[in-house]
GULUMTOR-269884 format. One line per 4 residues: number of its first residue (from 0); for each residue x, y, z of C-alpha. Coordinates in nm, 2 decimals. Example, Ala and Ser with C-alpha at 12.3 -4.5 7.8 and 13.67 -1.06 7.14 Angstrom:
BEGIN
0	1.23,-0.45,0.78 ~ 1.37,-0.11,0.71
This chain:
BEGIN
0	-1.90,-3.25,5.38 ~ -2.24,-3.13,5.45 ~ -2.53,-3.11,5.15 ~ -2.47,-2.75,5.24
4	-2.12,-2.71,5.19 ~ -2.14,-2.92,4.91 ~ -2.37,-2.71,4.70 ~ -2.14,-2.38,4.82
8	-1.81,-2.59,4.65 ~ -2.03,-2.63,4.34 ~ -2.15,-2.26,4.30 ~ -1.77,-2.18,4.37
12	-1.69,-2.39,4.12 ~ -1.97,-2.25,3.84 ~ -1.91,-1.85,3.95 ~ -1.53,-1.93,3.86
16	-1.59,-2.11,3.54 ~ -1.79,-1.83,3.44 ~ -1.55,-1.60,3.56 ~ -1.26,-1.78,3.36
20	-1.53,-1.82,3.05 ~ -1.57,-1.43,3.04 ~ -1.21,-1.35,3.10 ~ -1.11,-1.57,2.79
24	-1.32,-1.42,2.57 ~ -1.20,-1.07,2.69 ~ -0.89,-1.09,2.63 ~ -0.93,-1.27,2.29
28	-1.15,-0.94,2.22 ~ -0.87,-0.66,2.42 ~ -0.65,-0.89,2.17 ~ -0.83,-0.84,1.87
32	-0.90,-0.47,1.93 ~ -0.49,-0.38,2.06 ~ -0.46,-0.57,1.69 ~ -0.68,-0.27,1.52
36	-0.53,0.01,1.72 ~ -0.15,-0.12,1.60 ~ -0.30,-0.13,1.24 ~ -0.43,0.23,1.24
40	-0.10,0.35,1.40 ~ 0.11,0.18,1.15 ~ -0.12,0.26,0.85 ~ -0.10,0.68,1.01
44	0.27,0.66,1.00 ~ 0.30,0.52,0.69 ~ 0.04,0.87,0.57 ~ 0.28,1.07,0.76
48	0.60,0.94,0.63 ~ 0.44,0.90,0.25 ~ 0.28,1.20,-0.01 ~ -0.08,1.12,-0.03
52	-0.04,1.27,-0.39 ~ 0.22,1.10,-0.55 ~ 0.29,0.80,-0.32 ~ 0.66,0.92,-0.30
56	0.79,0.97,0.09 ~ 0.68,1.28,0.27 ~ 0.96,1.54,0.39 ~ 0.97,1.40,0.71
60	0.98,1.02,0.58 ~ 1.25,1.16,0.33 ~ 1.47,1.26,0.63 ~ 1.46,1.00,0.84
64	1.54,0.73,0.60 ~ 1.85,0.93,0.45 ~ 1.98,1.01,0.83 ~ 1.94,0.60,0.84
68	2.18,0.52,0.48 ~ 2.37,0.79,0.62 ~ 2.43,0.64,0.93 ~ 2.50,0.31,0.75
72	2.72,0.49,0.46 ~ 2.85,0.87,0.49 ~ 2.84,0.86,0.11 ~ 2.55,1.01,-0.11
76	2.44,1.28,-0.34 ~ 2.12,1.49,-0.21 ~ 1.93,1.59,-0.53 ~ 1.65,1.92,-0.54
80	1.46,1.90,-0.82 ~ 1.20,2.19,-0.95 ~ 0.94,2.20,-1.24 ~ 1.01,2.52,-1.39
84	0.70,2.77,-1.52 ~ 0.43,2.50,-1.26 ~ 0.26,2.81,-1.23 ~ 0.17,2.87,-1.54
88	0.02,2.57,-1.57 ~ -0.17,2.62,-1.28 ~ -0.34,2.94,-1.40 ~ -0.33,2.79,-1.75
92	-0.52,2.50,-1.73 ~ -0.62,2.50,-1.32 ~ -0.49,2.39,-1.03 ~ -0.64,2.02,-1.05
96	-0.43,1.97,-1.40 ~ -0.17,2.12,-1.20 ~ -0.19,1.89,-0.93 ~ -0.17,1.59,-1.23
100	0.09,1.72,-1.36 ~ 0.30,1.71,-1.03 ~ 0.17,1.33,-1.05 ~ 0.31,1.23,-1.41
104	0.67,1.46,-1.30 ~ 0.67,1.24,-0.98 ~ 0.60,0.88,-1.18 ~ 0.90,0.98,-1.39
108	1.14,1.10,-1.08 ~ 1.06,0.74,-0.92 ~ 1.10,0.52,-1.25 ~ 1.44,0.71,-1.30
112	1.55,0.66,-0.98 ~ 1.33,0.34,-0.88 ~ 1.62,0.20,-0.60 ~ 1.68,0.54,-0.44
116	1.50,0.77,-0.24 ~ 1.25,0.99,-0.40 ~ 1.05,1.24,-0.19 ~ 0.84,1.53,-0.25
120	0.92,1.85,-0.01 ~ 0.62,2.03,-0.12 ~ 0.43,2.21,-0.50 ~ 0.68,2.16,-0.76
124	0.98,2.05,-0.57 ~ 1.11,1.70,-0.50 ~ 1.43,1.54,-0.33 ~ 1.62,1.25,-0.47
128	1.88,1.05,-0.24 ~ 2.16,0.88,-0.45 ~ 2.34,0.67,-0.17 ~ 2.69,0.56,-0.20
132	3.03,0.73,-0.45 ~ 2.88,1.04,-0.61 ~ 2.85,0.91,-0.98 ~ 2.77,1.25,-1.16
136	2.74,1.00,-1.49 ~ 2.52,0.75,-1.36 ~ 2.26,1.06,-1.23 ~ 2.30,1.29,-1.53
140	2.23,0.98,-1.73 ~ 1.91,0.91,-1.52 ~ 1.78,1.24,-1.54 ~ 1.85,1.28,-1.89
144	1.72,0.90,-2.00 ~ 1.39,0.96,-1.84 ~ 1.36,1.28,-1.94 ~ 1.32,1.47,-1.63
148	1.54,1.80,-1.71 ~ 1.30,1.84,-2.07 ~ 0.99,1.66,-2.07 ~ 0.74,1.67,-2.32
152	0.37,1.70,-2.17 ~ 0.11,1.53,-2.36 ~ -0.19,1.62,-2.17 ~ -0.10,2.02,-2.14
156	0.08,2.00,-2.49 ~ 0.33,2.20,-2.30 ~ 0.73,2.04,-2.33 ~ 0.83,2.14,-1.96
160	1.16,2.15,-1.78 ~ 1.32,2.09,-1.45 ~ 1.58,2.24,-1.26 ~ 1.83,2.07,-0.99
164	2.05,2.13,-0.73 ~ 2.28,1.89,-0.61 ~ 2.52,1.85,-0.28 ~ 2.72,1.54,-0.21
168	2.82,1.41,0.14 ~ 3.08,1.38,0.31 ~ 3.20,1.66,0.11 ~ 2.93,1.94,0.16
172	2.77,1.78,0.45 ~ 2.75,1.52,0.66 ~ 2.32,1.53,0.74 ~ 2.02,1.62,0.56
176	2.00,2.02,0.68 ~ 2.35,2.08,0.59 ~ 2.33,1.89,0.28 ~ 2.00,2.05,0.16
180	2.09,2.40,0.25 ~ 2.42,2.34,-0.01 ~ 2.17,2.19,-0.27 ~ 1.94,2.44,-0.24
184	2.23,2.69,-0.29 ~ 2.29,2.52,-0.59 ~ 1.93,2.48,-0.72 ~ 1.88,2.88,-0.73
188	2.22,2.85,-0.95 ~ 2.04,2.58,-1.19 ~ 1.77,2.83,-1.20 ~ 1.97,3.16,-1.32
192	2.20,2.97,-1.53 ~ 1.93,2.75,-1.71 ~ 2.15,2.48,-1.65 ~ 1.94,2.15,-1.60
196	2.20,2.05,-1.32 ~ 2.40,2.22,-1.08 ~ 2.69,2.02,-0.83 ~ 2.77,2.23,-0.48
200	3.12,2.31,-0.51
């Protein structure tokens, strides 16, 4: 091999270790970055499935994970609840204590129901998902022990109350629209009866 040919091999040689160097070190930073992208999807799907006020799942998170324990187990009670006179407050004592209030009614919805679903559908109104045998004890007992249908308010010195609508599946529905359209039936019942709870029949 000629002096010639031999400095050619070695400039090969360099142009594809340099080629090789800068190729690692772009895919370690197309790595890195595809790593940031997957982080900001996953963080935006968890603001679209989740209430950026109270933490609880969105309407849209609410659905798809009961469709899921439905899927899983046909069984389950579908639970609307609404703060009754949530206007007032609002024009009482403004929209932001409003908004705080809809905060302390969530905390208690959650503890109350801490291994269920608990989603807010939008202003005063929330959905609870009790999966499995309807237990109408076990829930009236929930609601009642953490004082959801009658709740005292410190802050607004106001003792509030909550109405609710209920539908169980298989019985009134076997997915979320036909199950919420019964509960919501049953919720405007709740609200003309003052009755803190109201089953579909």
């Amino acid at each position: 091999m000629s002096k010639l040919e031999q400095a050619e091999f070695v400039l090969v040689i360099i142009i594809a270790a340099v080629f090789c160097f800068f190729t690692f070190h772009l895919l370690i930073k197309l790595k890195k970055q595809k790593k940031i992208y997957e982080n900001k999807i996953q963080s935006l799907e968890n603001e679209i499935r989740h209430d950026p006020m109270t933490g609880t799942l969105s309407r849209k998170g609410f659905i798809e994970a009961m469709e899921f324990q439905l899927a899983d187990d046909p069984n389950g009670t579908l639970l609307i609840f609404d703060v009754n006179g949530f206007k007032m407050v609002n024009d009482t004592f403004g929209h932001m204590e409003g908004d705080l209030l809809i905060k302390r009614f969530s905390s208690r919805l959650q503890r109350a129901f801490d291994k269920q679903l608990v989603g807010r559908l939008g202003g005063d109104e929330f959905l609870v998902f009790v999966s499995g045998e309807c237990n109408k004890g076990f829930i009236n007992g929930r609601i009642k022990k953490a004082g959801i249908a009658e709740f005292p308010d410190k802050v607004t010195k106001l003792t509030l109350t909550s109405c609710c609508g209920a539908a169980i599946a298989p019985k009134n529905g076997t997915n979320f629209d036909d199950l919420y359209r019964m509960a919501d039936k049953a919720l405007y019942r709740s609200k003309a009866s003052a009755h803190e709870i109201v089953y579909c029949k």
